[in-house]
C-alpha positions as CSV (number, residue, x, y, z in Angstrom):
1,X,161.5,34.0,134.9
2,X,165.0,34.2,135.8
3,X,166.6,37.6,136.1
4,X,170.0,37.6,134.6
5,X,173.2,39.5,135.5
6,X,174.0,43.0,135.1
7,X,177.5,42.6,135.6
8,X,179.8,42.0,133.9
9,X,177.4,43.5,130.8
10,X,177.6,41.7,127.4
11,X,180.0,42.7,125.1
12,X,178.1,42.5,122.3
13,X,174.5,42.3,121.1
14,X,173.0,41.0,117.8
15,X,169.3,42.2,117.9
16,X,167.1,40.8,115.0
17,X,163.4,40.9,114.1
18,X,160.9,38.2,114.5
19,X,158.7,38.6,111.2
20,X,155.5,36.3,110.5
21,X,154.4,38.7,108.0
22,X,154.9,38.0,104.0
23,X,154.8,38.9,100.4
24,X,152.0,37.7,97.9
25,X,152.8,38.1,94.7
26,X,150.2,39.1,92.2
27,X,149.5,36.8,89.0
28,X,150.2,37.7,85.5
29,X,152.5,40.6,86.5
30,X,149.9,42.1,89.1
31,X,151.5,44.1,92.1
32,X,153.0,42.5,95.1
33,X,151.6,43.4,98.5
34,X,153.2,43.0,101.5
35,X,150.7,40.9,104.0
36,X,151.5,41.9,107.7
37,X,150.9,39.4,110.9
38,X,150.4,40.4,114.3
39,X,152.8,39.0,116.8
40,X,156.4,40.3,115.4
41,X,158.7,40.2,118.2
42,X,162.5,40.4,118.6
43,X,165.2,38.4,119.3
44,X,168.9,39.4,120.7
45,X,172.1,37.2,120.5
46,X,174.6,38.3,123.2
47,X,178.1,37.7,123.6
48,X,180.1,38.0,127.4
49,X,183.4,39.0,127.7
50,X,185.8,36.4,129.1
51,X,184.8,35.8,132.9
52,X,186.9,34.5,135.6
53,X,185.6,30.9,136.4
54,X,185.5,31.0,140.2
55,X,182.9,33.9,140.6
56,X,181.1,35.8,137.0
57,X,181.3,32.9,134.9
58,X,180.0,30.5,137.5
59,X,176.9,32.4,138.3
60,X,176.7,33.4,134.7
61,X,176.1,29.6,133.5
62,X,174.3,28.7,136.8
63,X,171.4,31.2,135.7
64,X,171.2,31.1,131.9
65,X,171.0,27.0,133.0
66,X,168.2,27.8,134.9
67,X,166.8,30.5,132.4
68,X,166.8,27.7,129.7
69,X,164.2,26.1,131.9
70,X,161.8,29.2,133.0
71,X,163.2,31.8,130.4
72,X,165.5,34.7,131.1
73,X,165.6,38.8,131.4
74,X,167.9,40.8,130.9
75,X,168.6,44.4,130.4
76,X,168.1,45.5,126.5
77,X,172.5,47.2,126.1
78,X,171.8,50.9,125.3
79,X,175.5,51.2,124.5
80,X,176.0,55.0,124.2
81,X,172.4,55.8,123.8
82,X,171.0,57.8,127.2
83,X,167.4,58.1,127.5
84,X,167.4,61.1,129.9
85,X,165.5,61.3,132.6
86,X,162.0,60.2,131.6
87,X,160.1,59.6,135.2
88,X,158.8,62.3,137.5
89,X,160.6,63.6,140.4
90,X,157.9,62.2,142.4
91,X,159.3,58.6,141.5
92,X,155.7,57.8,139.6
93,X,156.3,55.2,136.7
94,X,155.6,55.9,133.2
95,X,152.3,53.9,132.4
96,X,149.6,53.8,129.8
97,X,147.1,56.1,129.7
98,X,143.9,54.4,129.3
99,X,142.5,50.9,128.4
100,X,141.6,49.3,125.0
101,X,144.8,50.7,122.8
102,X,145.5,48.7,120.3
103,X,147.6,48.8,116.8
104,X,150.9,50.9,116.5
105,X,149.8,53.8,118.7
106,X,150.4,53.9,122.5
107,X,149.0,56.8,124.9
108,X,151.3,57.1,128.2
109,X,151.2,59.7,130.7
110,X,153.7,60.7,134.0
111,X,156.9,61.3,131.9
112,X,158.8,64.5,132.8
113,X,157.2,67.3,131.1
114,X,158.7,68.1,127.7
115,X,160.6,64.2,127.8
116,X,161.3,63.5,124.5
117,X,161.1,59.8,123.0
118,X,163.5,59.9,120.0
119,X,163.5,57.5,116.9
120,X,164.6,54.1,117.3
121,X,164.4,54.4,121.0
122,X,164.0,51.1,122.7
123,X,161.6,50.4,125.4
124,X,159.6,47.6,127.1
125,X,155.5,47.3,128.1
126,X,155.5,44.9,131.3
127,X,151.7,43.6,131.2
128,X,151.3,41.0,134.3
129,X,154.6,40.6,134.9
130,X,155.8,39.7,130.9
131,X,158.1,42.6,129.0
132,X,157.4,43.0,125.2
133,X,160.2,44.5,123.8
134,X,159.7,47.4,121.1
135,X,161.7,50.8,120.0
136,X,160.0,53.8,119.5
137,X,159.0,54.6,115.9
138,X,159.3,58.3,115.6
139,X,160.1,61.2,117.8
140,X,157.7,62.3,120.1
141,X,157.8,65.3,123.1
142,X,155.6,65.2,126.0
143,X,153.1,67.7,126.9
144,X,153.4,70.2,130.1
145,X,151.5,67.4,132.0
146,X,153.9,64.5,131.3
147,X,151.0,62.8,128.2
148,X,152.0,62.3,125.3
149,X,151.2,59.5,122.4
150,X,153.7,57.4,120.5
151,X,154.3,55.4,117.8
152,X,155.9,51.8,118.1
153,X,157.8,49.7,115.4
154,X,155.5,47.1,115.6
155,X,151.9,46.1,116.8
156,X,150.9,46.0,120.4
157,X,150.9,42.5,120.8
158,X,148.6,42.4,123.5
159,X,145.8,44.8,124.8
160,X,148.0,47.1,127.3
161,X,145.6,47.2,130.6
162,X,145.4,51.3,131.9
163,X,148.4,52.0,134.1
164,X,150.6,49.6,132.9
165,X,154.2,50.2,132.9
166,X,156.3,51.1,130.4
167,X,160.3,50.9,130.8
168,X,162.1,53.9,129.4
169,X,165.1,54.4,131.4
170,X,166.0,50.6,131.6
171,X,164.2,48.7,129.0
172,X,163.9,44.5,129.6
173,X,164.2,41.8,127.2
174,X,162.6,38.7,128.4
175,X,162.0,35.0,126.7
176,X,163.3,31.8,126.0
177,X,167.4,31.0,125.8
178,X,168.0,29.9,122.7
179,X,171.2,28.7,121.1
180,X,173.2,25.7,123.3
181,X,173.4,27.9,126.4
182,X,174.7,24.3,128.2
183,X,178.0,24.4,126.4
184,X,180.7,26.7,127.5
185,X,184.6,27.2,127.3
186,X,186.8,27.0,129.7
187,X,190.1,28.0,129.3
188,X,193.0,27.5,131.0
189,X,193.7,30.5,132.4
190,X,190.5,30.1,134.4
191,X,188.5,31.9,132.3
192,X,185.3,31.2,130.8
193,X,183.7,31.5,127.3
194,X,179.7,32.5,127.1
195,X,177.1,33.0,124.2
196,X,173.6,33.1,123.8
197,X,170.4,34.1,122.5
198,X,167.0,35.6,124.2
199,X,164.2,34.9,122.1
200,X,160.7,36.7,123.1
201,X,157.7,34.0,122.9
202,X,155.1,36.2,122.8
């Protein structure tokens, strides 16, 4: 997995939803239902600003051509969003609290007491290594002991072993490069042109 730059940032992001749920419709005028999958993930579409040739846009290509090979992470843009301070002062990572979770719900414990998670907060469970991307579904305040339970957008796509970590203050988006990440502009004022896409695969 290749870890992509931090600076310069993207510009802009284009986040989207990976659904594999669907509708059946019922016969003869019957209700529709709405059939839900496990496995919806995300997708983001980023845009760099320009980037002089001889140092940022170098590097920049040079990894997302390697990324296209292994896949790519990145940091998910929080724009003007701040997430606090939602570790310890003892430096302990936020992890889950206990084994066997599954669904929607996700118990975590060593947040600063009285942290609070707000609604469409965006965060990443790294299980062995692999970030699944997810934003929190409703608000949600830590007890006096740092526990607390929350709610996620979609299903745990994967059982969450006890103690793993859960990225709050800089959540990751990892996967594939999508797009044509091996075309680029450059201009002739030595700058150069980038775009792509960072699909999850899992």
């Amino acid at each position: 997995m290749i870890l992509l730059p931090e600076h310069p940032a993207p510009n802009g992001a284009t986040p989207r939803v990976l659904d594999f749920g669907g509708f059946q419709e019922g016969a003869a005028g019957a209700e529709t239902q709405r059939i839900n999958q496990l496995g919806n993930r995300y997708a983001v579409s980023f845009t760099l600003p320009k980037l002089k040739n001889d140092r940022d846009g170098r590097i920049w290509v040079n990894r997302l051509l390697k990324a296209l090979q292994e896949g790519g992470r990145m940091p998910y843009p929080l724009l003007d969003f701040y997430p606090g301070t939602p570790n310890r002062a003892d430096g302990s990572a936020v992890e889950v609290d206990g084994a066997g979770q599954a669904g929607k719900l996700l118990a975590i414990r060593n947040l600063q007491p009285n942290y609070a998670f707000c609604e469409g907060q965006p965060i990443s469970l790294e299980i062995a290594g692999q970030h699944y991307f997810d934003f929190v579904a409703e608000t949600a305040i830590a007890d006096a002991a740092g526990k607390v339970t929350i709610r996620l957008t979609q299903m745990l796509r994967k059982p969450a072993p006890d103690g793993a970590v859960l990225h709050v203050a800089k959540p990751m988006i990892e996967g594939f490069i999508m797009g044509n990440p091996v075309s680029w502009e450059l201009a002739l004022e030595r700058n150069t042109t980038v775009s792509f896409e960072i699909r999850e695969s899992r």
